[in-house]
C-alpha positions in Angstrom: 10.2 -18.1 0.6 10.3 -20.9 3.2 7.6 -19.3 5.2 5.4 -19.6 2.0 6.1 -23.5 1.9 4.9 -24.0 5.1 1.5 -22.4 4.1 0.6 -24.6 1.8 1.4 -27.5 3.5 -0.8 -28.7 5.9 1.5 -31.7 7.4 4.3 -28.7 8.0 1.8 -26.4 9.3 0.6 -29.0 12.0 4.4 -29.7 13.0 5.2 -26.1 13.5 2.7 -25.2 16.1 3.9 -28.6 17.8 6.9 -27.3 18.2 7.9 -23.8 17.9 11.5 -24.8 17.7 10.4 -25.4 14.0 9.1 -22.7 13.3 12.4 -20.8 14.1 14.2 -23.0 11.6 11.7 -21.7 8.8 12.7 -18.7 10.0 16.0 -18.8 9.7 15.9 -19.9 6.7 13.9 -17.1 5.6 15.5 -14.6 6.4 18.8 -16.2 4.8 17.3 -16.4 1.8 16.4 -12.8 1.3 19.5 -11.5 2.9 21.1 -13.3 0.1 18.8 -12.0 -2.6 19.5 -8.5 -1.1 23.2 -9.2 -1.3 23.1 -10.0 -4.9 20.9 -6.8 -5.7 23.1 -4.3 -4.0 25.8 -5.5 -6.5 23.5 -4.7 -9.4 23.1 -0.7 -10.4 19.5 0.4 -8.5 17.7 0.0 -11.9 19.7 -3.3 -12.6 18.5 -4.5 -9.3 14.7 -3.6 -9.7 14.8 -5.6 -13.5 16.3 -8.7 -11.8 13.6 -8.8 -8.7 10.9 -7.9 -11.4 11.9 -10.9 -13.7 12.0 -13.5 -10.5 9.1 -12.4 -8.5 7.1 -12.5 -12.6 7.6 -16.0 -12.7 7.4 -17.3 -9.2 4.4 -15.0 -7.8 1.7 -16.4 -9.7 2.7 -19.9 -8.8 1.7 -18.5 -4.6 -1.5 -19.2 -3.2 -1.8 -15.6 -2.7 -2.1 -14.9 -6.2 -5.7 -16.1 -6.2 -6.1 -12.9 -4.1 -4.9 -10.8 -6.8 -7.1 -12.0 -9.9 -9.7 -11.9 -7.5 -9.4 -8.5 -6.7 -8.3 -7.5 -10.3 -11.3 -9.3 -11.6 -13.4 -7.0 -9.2 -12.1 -4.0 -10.1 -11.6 -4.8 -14.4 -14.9 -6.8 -15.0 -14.7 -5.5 -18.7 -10.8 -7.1 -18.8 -10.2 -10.9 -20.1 -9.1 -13.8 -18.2 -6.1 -13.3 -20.2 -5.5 -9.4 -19.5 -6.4 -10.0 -16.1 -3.3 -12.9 -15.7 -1.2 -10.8 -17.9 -1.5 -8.0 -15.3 -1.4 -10.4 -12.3 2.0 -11.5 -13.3 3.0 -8.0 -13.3 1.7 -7.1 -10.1 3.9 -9.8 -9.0 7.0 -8.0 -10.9 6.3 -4.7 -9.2 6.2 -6.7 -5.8 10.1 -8.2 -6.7 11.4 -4.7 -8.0 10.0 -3.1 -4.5 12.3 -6.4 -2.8 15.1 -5.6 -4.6 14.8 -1.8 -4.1 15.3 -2.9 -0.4 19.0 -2.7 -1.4 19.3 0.3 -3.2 17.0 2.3 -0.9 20.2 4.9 0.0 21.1 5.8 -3.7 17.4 5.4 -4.6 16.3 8.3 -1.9 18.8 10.4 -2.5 19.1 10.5 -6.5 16.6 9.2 -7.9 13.0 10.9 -6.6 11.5 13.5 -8.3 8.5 15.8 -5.8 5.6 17.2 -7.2 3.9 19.0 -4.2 0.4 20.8 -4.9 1.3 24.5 -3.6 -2.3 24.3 -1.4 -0.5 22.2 1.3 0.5 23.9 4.4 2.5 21.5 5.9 5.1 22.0 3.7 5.4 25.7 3.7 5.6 25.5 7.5 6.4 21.7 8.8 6.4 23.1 12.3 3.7 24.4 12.7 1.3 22.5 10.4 1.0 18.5 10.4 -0.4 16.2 8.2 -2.0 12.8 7.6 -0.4 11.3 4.4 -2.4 8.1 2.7 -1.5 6.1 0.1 -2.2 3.0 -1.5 0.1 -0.2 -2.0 1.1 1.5 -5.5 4.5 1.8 -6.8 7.2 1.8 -4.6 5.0 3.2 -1.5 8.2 3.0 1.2 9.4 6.2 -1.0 7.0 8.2 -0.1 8.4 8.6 3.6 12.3 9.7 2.1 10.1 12.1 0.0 8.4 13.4 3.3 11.4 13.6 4.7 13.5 15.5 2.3 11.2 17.9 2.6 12.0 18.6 6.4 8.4 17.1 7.9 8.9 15.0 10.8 7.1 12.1 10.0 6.5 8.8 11.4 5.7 5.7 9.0 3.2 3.1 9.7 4.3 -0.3 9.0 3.0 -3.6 9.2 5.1 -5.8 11.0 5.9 -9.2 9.5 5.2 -12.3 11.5 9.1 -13.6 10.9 11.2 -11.2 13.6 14.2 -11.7 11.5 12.9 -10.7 8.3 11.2 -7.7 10.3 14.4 -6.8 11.5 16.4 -7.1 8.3 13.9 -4.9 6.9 13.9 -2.2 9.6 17.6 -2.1 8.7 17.1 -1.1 5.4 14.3 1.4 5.9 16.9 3.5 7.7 17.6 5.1 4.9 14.2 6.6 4.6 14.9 8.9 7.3 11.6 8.3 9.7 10.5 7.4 12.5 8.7 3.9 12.1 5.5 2.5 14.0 4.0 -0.8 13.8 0.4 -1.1 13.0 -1.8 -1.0 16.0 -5.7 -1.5 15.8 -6.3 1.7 18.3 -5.6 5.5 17.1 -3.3 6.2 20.6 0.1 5.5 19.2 -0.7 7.8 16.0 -2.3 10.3 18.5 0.7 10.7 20.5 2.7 11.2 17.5 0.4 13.5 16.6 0.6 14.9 20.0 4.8 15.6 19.7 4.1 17.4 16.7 4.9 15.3 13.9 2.9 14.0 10.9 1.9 10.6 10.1 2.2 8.5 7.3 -0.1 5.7 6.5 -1.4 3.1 3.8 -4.6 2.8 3.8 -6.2 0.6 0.4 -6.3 -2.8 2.4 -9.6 -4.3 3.5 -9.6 -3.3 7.3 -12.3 -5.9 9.4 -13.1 -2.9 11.7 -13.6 -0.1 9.3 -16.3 1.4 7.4 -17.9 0.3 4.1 -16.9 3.2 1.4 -17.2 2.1 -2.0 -14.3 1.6 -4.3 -14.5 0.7 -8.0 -18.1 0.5 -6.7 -18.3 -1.8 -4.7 -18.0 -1.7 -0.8 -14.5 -2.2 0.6 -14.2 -2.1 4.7 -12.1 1.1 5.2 -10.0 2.5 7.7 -11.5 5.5 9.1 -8.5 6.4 11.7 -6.6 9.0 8.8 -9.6 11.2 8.1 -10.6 11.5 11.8 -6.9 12.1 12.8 -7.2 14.8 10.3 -9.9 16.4 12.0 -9.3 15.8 15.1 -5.7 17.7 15.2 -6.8 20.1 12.7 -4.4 18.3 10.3 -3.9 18.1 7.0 -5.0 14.9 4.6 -2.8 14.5 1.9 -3.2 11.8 -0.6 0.4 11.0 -2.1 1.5 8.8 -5.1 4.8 6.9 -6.1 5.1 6.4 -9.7 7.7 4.5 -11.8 9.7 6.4 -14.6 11.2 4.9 -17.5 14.6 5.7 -16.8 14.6 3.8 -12.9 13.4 7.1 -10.9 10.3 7.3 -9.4 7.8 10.6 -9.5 6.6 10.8 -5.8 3.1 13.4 -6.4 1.7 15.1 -3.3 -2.3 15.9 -4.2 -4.1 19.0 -2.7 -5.5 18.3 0.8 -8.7 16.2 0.8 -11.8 17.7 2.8 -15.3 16.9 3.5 -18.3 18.1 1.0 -20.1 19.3 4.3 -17.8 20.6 6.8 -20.9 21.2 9.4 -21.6 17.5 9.4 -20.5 15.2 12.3 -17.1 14.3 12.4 -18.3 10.3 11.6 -20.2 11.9 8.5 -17.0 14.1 7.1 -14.7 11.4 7.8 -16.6 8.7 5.5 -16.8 11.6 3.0 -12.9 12.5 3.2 -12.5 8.5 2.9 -14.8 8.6 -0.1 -12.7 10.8 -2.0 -9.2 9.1 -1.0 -10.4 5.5 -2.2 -11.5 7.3 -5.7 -8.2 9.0 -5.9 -6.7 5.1 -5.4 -9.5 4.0 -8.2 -8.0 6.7 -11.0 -4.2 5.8 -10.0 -5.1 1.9 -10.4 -7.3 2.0 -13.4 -4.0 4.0 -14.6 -1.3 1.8 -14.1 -3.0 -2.1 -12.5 0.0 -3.8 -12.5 1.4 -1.1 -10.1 -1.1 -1.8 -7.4 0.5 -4.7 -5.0 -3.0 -6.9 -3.8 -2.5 -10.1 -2.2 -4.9 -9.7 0.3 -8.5 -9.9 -0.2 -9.5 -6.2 -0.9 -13.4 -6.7 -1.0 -16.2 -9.1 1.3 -16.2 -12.8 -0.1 -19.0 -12.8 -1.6 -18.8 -9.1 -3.9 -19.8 -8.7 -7.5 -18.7 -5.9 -9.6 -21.5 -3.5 -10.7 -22.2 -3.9 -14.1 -22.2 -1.3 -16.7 -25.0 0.3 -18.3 -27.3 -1.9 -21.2 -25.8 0.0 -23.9 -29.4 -1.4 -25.9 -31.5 -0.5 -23.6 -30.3 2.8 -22.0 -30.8 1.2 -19.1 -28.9 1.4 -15.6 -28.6 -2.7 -14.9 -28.8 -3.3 -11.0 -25.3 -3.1 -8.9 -24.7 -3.6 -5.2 -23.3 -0.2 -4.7 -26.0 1.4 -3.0 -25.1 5.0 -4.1 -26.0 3.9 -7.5 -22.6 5.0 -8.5 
């Protein structure tokens, strides 16, 4: 995209904050460019549309300077996996990115034909959405803006975190489409109020939470220590709510299996609510770990998941028997 351009080019970079006029026209230009590419995929049959975003974004997302990101963090997280595996799967983390652009344009026949809801019968909220709310996480995996239609369909009030995007005309464009996911929609804020007060009016809360968060916690994931957002589990506990941990999966035949896990909780529920949140994080990020090491080239990572200068742990010495030293302090 235009935007991208600008990135990488320092001379264009300096002339934009000179004048901001500028930066409107790269703006502009932005958001032409996807409205086009949305135009084209809302021509093309839902599963049509996700093949021809897949094949695009294949090819140009690894060219990006965000795609040093992803190797990065899929190096992290595969140590065992080749250089060649690892920009085998980098491509295709790329493809699941385009297929999500593209779904942008099918998102109305995509919620309402095409989901198929696994719910774990343990969760209360759906067996009485008025009277018991949850916190949903999830991880940038799949298709995650499903999960919100899936939510919904299953009459819980809930309101979607998002992450607004620095372009307001691509922000809007995509605020247009994600009317069909019938929620309300909240931009990211650094405090807890704004989820609070939803909380408050009685309606669950939907977040992603796999991102490195500057402000968070260190819980470990694929063993190392990743900054985590604490705000989900404490919600949780604070409201009384339940945290549910839900998945959006691919199917071979262009619908997508949205999976709703069995509340998480904390392994000492006398402990101090700082204590049972990082153990309720704990087991969220490992629940993120299985669905990755699962399907890698579903998990969308452009940003810097883990501290500059992390190393992966390193197996056991199968020779020795020996445990070889890691930077995971919980040895695990």
């Amino acid at each position: 995209m235009a935007r991208i351009l600008v990135g990488k080019n320092k001379t264009l970079r300096g002339l934009t904050a000179r004048w901001p006029w500028l930066n409107e026209f790269f703006w502009r230009i932005e958001a032409g460019l996807f409205a086009a590419f949305l135009w084209v995929c809302a021509r093309l049959s839902p599963t049509g549309a996700s093949a021809f975003g897949r094949r695009l974004m294949s090819w140009a997302g690894p060219h990006q300077s965000k795609h040093k990101h992803v190797i990065r963090n899929l190096s992290l997280a595969f140590p065992d996996k080749s250089r060649e595996e690892i920009a085998d799967i980098g491509a295709d983390v790329w493809g699941n990115m385009g297929a999500i652009f593209a779904e942008y344009a099918q998102l109305e026949a995509i919620c309402a034909e095409r989901l198929e809801i696994v719910v774990d019968p343990s969760i209360r909220t759906f067996k009485n959405p008025g009277a018991q709310q949850a916190v949903f996480v999830s991880a940038h995996f799949g298709n995650w803006e499903l999960l919100a239609a899936a939510i919904s369909r299953r009459q819980v009030p809930i309101t979607a975190v998002f992450t607004p995007i620095q372009n307001p005309r691509l922000d809007a464009l995509l605020a247009r489409q994600r009317q069909h996911l019938g929620c309300h929609l909240l931009p990211r804020d650094e405090s807890m109020r704004p989820l609070i007060r939803e909380l408050a009016q009685g309606r669950s809360i939907g977040l992603v939470m796999d991102q490195r968060v500057d402000s968070g916690h260190p819980v470990a994931m694929f063993g190392i220590d990743k900054q985590t957002t604490l705000i989900p589990a404490r919600l949780a506990l604070r409201f009384g709510a339940e945290l549910v941990a839900c998945r959006s999966d691919r199917l071979a035949d262009g619908r997508f299996r949205i999976t709703f896990y069995a509340p998480v909780s904390a392994d000492d529920p006398t402990a101090d609510e700082l204590t049972q949140a990082v153990q309720m994080s704990t087991k969220v990020n490992g629940m993120f770990e299985q669905w990755i090491r699962e399907a890698p080239a579903d998990w969308f990572c452009t940003n810097r998941r883990w501290p500059k200068g992390a190393v992966a742990p390193r197996a056991p010495d199968s020779d020795s028997g020996n445990l070889q030293t890691s930077n995971d302090p919980n040895g695990s």
